[in-house]
MMTF fields as JSON, N, C-alpha, C and O atoms, coordinates in Angstrom:
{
  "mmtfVersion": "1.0.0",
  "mmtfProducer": "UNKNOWN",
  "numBonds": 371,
  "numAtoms": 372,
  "numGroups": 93,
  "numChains": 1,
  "numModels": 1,
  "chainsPerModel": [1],
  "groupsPerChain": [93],
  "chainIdList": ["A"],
  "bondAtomList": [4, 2, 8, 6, 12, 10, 16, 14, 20, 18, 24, 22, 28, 26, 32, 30, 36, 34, 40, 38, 44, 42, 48, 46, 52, 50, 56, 54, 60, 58, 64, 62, 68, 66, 72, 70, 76, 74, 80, 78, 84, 82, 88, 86, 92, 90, 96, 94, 100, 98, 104, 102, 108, 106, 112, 110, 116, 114, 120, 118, 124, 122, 128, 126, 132, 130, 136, 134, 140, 138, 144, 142, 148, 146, 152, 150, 156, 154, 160, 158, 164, 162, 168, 166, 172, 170, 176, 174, 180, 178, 184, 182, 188, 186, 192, 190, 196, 194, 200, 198, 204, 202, 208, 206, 212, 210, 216, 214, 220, 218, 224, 222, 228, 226, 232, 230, 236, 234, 240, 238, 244, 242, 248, 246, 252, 250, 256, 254, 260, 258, 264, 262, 268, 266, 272, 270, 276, 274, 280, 278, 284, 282, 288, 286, 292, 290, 296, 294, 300, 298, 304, 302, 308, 306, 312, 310, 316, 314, 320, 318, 324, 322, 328, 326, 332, 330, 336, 334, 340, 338, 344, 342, 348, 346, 352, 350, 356, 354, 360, 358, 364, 362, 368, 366],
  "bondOrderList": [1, 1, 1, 1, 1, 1, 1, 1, 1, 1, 1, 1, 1, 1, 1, 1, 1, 1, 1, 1, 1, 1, 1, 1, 1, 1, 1, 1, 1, 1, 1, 1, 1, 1, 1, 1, 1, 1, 1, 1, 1, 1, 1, 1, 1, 1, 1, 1, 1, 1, 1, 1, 1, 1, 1, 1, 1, 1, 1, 1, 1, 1, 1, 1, 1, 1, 1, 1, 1, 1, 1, 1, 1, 1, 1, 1, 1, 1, 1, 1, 1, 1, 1, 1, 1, 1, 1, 1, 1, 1, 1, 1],
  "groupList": [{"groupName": "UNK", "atomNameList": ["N", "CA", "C", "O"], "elementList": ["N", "C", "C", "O"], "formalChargeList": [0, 0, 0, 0], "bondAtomList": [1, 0, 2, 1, 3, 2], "bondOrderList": [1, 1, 2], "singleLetterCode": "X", "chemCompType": "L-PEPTIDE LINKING"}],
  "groupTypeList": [0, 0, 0, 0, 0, 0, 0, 0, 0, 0, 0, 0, 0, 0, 0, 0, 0, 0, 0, 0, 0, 0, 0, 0, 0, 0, 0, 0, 0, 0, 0, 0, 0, 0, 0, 0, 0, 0, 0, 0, 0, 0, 0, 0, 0, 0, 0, 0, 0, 0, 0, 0, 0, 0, 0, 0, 0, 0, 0, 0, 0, 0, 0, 0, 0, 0, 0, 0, 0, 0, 0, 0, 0, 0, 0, 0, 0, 0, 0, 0, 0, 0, 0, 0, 0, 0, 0, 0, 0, 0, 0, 0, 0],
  "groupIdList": [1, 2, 3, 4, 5, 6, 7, 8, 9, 10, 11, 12, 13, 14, 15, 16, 17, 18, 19, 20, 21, 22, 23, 24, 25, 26, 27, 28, 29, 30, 31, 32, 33, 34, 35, 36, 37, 38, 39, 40, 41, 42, 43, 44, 45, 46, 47, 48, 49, 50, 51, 52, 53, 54, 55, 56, 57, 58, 59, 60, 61, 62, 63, 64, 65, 66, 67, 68, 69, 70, 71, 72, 73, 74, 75, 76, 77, 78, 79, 80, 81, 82, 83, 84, 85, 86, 87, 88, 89, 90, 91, 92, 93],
  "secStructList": [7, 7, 7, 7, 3, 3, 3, 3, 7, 7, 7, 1, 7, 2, 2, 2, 2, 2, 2, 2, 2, 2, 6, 1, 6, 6, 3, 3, 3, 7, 6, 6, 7, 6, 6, 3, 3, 3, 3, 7, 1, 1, 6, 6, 7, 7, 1, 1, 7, 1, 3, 3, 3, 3, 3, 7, 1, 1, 3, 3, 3, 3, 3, 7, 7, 1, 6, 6, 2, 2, 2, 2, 2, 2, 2, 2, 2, 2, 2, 2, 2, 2, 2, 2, 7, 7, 7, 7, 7, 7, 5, 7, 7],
  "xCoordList": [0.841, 0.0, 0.891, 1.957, 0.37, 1.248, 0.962, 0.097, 1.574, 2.261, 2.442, 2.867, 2.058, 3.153, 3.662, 3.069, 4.596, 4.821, 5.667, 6.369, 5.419, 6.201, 7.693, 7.611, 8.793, 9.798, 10.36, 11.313, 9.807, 10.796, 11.87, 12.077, 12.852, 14.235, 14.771, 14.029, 16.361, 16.826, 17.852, 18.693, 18.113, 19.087, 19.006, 18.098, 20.265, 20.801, 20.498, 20.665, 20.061, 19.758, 19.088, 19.842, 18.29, 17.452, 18.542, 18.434, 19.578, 20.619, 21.607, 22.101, 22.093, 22.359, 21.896, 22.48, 20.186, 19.557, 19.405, 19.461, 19.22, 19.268, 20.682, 20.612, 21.864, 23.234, 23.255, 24.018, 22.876, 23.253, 22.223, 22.385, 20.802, 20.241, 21.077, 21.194, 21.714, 22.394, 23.007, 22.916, 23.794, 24.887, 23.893, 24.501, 22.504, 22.197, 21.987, 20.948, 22.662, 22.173, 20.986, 20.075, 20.574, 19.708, 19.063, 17.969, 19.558, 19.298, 19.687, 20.693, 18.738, 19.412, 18.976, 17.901, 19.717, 19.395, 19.014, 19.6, 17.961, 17.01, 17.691, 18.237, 17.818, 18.519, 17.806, 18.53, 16.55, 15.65, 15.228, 14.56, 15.524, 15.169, 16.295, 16.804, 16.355, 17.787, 17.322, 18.106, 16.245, 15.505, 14.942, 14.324, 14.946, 14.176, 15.625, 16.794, 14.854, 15.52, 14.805, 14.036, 15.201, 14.492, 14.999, 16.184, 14.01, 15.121, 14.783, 13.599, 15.541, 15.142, 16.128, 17.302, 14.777, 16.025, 16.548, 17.4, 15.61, 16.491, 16.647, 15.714, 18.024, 18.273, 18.483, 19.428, 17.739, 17.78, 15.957, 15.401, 15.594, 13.361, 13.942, 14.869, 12.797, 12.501, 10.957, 10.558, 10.121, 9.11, 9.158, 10.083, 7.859, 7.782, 8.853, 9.179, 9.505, 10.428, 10.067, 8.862, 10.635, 10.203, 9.77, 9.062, 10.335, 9.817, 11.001, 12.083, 10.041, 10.828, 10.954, 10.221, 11.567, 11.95, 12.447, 13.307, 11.343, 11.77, 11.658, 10.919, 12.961, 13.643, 12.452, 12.064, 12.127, 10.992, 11.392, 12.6, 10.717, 11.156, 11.003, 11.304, 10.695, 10.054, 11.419, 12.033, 11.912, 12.651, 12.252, 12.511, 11.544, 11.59, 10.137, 9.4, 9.702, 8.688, 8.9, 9.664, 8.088, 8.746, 7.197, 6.092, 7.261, 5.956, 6.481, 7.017, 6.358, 6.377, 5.605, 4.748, 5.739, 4.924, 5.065, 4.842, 5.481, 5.309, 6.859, 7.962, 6.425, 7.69, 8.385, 7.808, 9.815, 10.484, 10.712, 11.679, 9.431, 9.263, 9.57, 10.427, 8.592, 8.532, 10.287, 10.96, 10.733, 12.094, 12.896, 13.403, 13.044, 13.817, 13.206, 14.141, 12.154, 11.861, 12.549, 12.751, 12.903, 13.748, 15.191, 15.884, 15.59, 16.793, 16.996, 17.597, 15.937, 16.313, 16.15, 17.174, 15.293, 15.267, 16.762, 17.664, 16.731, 18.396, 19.513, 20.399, 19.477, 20.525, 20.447, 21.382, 19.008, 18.789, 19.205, 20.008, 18.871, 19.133, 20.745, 21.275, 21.723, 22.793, 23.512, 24.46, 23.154, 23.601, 22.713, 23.369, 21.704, 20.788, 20.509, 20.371, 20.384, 19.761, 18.542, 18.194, 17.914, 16.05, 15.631, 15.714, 14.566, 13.801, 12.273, 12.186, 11.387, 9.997, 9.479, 9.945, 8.529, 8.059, 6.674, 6.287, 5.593, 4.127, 3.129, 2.986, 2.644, 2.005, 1.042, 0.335, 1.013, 0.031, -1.18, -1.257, -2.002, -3.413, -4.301, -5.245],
  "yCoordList": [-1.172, 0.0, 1.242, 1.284, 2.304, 3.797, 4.09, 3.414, 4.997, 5.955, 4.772, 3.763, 4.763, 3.962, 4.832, 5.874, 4.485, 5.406, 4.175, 3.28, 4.385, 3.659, 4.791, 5.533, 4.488, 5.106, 4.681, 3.904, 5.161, 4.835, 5.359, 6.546, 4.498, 4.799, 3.938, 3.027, 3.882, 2.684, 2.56, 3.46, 0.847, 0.576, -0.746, -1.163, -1.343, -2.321, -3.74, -4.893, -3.326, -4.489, -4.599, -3.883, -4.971, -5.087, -4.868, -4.152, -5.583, -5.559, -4.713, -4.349, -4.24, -2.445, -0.96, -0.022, -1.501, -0.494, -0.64, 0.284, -1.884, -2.073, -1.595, -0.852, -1.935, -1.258, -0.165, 0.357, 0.613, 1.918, 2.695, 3.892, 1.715, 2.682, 2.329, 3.055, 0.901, 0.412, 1.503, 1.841, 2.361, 3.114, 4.324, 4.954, 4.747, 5.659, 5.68, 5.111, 6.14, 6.19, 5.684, 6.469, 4.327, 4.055, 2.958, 2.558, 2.461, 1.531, 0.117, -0.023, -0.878, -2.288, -3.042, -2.713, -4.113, -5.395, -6.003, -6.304, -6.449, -7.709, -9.057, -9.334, -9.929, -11.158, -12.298, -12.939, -12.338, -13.0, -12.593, -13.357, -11.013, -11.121, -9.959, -8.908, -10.499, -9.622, -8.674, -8.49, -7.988, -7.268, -6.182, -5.3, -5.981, -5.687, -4.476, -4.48, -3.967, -3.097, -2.039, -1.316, -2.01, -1.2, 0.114, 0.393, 1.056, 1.794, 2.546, 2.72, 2.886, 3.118, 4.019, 3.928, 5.209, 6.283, 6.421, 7.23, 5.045, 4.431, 3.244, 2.448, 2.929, 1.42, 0.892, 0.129, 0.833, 0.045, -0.263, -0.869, 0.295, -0.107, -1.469, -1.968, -1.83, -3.143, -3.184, -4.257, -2.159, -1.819, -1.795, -1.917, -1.602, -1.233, -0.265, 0.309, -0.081, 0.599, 1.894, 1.911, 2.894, 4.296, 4.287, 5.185, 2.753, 2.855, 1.235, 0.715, 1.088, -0.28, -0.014, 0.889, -0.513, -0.291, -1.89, -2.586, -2.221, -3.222, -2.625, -1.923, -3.459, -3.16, -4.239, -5.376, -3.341, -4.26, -4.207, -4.14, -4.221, -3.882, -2.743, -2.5, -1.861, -0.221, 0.268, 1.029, -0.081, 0.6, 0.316, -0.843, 1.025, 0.993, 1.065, 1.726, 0.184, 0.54, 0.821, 0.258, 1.951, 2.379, 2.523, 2.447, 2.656, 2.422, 2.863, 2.104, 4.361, 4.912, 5.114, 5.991, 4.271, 3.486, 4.368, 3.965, 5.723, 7.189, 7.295, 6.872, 7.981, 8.211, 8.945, 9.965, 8.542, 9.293, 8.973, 9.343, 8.023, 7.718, 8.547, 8.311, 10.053, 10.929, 11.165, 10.454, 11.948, 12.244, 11.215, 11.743, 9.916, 8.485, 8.731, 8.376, 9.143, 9.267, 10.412, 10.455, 11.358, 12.288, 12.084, 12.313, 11.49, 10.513, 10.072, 10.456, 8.88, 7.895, 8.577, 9.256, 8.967, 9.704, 10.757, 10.757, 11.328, 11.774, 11.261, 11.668, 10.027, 8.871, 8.083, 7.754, 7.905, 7.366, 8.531, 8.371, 9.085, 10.594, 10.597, 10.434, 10.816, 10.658, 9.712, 10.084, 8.114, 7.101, 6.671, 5.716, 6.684, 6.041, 7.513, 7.221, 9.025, 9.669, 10.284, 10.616, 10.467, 10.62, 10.3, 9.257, 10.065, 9.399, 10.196, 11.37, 9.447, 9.702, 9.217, 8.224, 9.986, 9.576, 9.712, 10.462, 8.372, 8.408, 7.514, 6.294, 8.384, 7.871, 6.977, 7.281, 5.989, 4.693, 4.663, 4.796, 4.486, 4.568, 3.253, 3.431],
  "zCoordList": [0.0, 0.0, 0.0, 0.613, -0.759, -0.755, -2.186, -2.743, -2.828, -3.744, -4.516, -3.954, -6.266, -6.825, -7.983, -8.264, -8.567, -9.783, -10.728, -10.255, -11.963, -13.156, -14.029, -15.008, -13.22, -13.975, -15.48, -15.529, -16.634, -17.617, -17.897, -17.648, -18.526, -19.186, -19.871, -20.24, -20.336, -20.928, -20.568, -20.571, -19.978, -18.902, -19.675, -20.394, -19.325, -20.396, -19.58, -19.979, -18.472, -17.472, -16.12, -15.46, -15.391, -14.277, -13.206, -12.211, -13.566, -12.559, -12.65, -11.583, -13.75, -13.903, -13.023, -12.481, -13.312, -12.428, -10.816, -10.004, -10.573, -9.15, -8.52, -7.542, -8.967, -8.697, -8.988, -8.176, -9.691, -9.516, -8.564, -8.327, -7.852, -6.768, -5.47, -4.483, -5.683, -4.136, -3.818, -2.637, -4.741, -3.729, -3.02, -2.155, -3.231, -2.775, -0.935, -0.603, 0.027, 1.765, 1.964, 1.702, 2.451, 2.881, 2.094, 2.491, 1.111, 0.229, 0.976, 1.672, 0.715, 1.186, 0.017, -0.485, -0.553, -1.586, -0.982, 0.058, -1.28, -1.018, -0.943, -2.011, -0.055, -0.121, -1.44, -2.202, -1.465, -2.169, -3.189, -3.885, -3.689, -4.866, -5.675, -5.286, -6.581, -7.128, -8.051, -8.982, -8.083, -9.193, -8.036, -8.633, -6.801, -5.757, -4.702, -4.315, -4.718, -3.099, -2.678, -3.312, -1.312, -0.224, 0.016, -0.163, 0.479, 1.245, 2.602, 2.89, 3.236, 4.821, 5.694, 6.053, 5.913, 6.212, 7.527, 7.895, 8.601, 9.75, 9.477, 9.368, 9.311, 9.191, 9.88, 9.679, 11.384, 12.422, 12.827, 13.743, 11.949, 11.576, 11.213, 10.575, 12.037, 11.008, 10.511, 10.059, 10.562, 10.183, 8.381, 7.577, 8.255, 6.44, 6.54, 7.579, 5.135, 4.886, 4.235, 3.986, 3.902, 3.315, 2.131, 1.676, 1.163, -0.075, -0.734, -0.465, -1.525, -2.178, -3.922, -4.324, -4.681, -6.024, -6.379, -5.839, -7.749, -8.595, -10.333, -11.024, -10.46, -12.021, -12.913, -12.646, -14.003, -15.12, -16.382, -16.605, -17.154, -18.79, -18.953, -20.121, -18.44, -18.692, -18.24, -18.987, -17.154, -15.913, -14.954, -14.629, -14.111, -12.425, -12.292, -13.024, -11.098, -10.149, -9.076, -8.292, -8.871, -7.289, -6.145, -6.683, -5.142, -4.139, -3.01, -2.202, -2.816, -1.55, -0.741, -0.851, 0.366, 1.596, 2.768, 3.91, 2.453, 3.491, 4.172, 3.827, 5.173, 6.036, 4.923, 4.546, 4.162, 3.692, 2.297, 1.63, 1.786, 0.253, -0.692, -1.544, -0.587, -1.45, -1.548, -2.294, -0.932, -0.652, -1.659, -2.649, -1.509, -1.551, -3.126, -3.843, -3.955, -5.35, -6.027, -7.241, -5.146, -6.001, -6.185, -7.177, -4.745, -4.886, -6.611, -7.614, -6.108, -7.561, -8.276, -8.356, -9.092, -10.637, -10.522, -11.359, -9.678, -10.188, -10.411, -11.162, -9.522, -9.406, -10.913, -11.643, -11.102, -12.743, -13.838, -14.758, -13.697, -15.119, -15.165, -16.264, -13.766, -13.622, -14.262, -14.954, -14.134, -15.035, -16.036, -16.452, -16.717, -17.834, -18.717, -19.905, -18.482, -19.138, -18.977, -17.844, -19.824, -19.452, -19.175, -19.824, -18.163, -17.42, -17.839, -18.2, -17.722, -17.345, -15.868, -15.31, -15.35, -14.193, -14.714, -15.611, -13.592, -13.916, -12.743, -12.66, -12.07, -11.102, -11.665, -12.625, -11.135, -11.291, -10.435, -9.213, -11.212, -10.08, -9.514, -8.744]
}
């Protein structure tokens, strides 16, 4: 439940994009899924996290679940524009 939004761009790989959000503060990789990461702007919660991001064929889905989601979306799209280029953003309803 939260916010979702569909990021497009063009990234040469699911696992391209997931590495280039790991390095952002507050990011964790998912042990179980390698297309998947979290992020959490106390990383000592073990509560829902501020927002989660999985890599698709489009680019990114992202679902900010409050706390410091919104924030953690401007992150990424800059972190993406920075390495991939143009991005589109598009809230999903």
């Amino acid at each position: 439940m939260g916010f979702e939004y569909k990021l497009s761009f063009q990234s040469p790989s699911g696992e391209s994009t997931i590495n280039a959000l790991a390095r952002l503060p507050g990011a964790k990789l998912l042990a179980n899924q390698v297309d998947a990461i979290e992020f959490r702007r106390d990383a000592l919660d073990s509560g829902m996290p501020d927002a989660t991001a999985s890599a698709t064929e489009y680019g990114l889905y992202f679902c900010d679940h409050g706390g410091f989601g919104r924030e953690y979306l401007g992150h990424i799209a800059a972190q993406l524009v920075h390495t991939f280029g143009t991005i589109s953003i598009e809230e999903l309803e």
